[in-house]
C-alpha positions in Angstrom: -111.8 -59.3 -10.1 -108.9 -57.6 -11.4 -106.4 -55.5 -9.2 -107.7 -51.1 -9.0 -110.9 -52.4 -10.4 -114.4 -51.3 -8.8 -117.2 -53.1 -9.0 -120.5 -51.7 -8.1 -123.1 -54.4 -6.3 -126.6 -53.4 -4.7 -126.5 -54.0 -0.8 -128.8 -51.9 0.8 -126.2 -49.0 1.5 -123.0 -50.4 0.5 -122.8 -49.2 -3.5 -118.8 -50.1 -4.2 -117.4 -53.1 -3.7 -113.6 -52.5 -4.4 -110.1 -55.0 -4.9 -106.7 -53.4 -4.2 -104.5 -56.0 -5.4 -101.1 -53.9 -4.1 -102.2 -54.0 -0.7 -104.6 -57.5 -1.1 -107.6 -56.3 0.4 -110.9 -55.7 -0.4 -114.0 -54.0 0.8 -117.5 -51.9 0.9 -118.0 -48.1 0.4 -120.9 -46.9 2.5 -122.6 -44.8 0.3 -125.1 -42.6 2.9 -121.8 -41.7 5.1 -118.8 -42.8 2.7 -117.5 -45.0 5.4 -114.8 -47.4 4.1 -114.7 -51.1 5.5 -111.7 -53.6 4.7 -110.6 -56.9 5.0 -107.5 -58.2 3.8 -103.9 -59.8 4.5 -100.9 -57.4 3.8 -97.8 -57.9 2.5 -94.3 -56.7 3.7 -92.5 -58.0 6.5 -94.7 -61.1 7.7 -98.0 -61.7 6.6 -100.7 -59.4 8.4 -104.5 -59.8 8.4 -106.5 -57.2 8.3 -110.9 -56.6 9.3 -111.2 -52.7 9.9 -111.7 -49.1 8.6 -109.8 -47.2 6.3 -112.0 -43.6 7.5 -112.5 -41.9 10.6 -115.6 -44.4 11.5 -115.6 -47.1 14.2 -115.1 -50.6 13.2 -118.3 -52.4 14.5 -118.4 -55.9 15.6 -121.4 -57.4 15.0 -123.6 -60.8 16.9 -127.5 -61.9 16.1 -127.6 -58.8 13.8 -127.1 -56.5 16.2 -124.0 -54.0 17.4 -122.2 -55.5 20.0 -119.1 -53.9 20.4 -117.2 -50.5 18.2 -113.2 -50.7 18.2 -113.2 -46.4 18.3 -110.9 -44.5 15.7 -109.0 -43.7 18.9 -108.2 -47.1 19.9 -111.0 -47.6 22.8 -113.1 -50.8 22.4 -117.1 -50.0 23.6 -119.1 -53.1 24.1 -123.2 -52.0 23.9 -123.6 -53.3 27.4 -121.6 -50.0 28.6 -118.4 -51.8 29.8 -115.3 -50.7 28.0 -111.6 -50.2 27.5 -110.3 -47.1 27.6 -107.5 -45.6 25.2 -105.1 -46.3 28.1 -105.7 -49.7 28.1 -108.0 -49.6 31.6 -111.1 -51.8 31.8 -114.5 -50.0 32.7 -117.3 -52.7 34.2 -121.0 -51.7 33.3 -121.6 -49.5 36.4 -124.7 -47.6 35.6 -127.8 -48.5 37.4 -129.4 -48.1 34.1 -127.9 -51.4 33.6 -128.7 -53.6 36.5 -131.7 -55.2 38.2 -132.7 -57.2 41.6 -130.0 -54.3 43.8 -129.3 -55.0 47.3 -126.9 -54.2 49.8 -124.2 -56.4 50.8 -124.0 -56.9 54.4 -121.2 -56.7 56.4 -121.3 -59.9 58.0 -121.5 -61.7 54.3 -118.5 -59.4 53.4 -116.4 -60.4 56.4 -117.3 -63.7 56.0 -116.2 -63.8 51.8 -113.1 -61.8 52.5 -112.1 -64.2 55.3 -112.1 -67.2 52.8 -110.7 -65.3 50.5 -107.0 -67.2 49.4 -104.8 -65.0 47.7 -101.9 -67.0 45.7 -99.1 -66.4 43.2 -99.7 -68.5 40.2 -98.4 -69.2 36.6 -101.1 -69.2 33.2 -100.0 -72.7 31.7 -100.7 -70.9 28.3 -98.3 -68.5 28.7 -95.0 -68.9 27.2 -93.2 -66.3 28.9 -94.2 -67.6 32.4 -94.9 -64.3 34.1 -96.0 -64.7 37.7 -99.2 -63.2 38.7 -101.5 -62.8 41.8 -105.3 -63.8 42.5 -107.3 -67.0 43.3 -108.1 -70.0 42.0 -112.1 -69.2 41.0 -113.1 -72.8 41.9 -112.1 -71.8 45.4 -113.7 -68.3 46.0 -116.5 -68.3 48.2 -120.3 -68.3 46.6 -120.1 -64.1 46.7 -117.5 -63.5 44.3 -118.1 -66.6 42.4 -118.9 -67.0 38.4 -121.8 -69.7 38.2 -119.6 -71.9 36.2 -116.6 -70.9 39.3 -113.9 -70.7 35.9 -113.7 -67.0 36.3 -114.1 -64.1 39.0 -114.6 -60.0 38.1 -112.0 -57.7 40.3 -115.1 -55.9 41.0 -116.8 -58.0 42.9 -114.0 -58.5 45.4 -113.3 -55.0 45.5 -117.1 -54.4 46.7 -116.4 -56.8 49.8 -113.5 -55.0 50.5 -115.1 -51.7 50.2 -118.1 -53.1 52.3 -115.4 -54.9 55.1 -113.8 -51.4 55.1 -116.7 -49.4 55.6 -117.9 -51.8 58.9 -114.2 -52.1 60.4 -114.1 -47.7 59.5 -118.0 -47.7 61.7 -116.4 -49.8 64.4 -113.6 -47.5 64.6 -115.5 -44.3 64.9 -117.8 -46.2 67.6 -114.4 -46.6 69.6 -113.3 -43.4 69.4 -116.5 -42.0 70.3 -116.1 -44.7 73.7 -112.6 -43.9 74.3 -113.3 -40.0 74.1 -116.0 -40.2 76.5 -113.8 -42.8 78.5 -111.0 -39.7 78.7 -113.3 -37.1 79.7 -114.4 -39.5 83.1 -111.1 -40.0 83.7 -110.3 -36.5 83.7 -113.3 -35.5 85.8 -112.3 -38.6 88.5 -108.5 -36.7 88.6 -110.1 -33.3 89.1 -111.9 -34.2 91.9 -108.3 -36.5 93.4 
């Protein structure tokens, strides 16, 4: 190939396959939507890689021939599984019920139970260069609720469903003892009235 040359090839819709040799990269031209795919390294200040789109279409990541996950022309990354990261950097699980299967309530005893072996801890990555102290567990140690089934990682959601569900009993059991220590009030004002 030869730098500003286009050569036309016959995918099924990808017509133009083109070579920018300023820029070193090269890529496909969708013909049904004129969607523009690159890959490349870049010049300038350091050497940059480069896998993406050069329109306004997502660049689509793909596993067993299927879509998998879109890096948005905004900047959000969608995985097909419904979980995402939003513009602002936030992580969004899967939550839809569309999505899950074999649902059942915690219960508050296995709740209490989880968040009561629960061991918070300041810790280190050894990976990271820059040290920076964080705080979680060590996923080895979590009890069997929160646990991965190969106990090397844990989801924040799962231990903020145990403290929603410990929450939601110790909130009951509040109510419970208001409603005794109201009732509790009104006999001891009756009992006065009648000293």
């Amino acid at each position: 190939m030869k730098g500003g040359t286009t050569e036309t090839t016959s995918f099924t819709n990808y017509s133009a396959l083109f070579f920018n040799e300023g820029s070193a990269y090269f890529g496909f031209r969708n013909t049904t939507d004129n969607a523009e795919g690159i890959f490349g390294v870049g010049g300038g200040s350091g050497a940059r890689f480069g896998l993406g789109s050069i329109t306004s279409h997502p660049v689509e990541f793909f596993a067993a021939g299927t879509v998998q996950m879109l890096l948005n022309t905004n900047g959000s990354l969608a995985m097909t599984n419904g979980a995402q990261c939003t513009v602002g950097g936030v992580w969004q699980n899967a939550s839809s019920r569309e999505y899950k299967k074999d649902i059942r309530e915690i219960t508050g005893e296995d709740a209490v139970e989880a968040l009561e072996a629960l061991n918070p801890i300041r810790f280190r990555y050894k990976a990271d260069k820059d040290q920076e102290e964080h705080l979680g567990f060590i996923a080895e140690d979590v009890p069997d609720l929160v646990a991965t089934q190969d106990r090397k990682g844990m989801s924040p959601m799962d231990v903020v469903a145990v403290l929603t569900k410990v929450v939601q009993e110790q909130q009951r059991d509040a109510q419970a003892q208001q409603k005794v220590i109201s009732e509790l009030s009104k006999r001891v004002a009756q009992l006065e009235k009648k000293n």
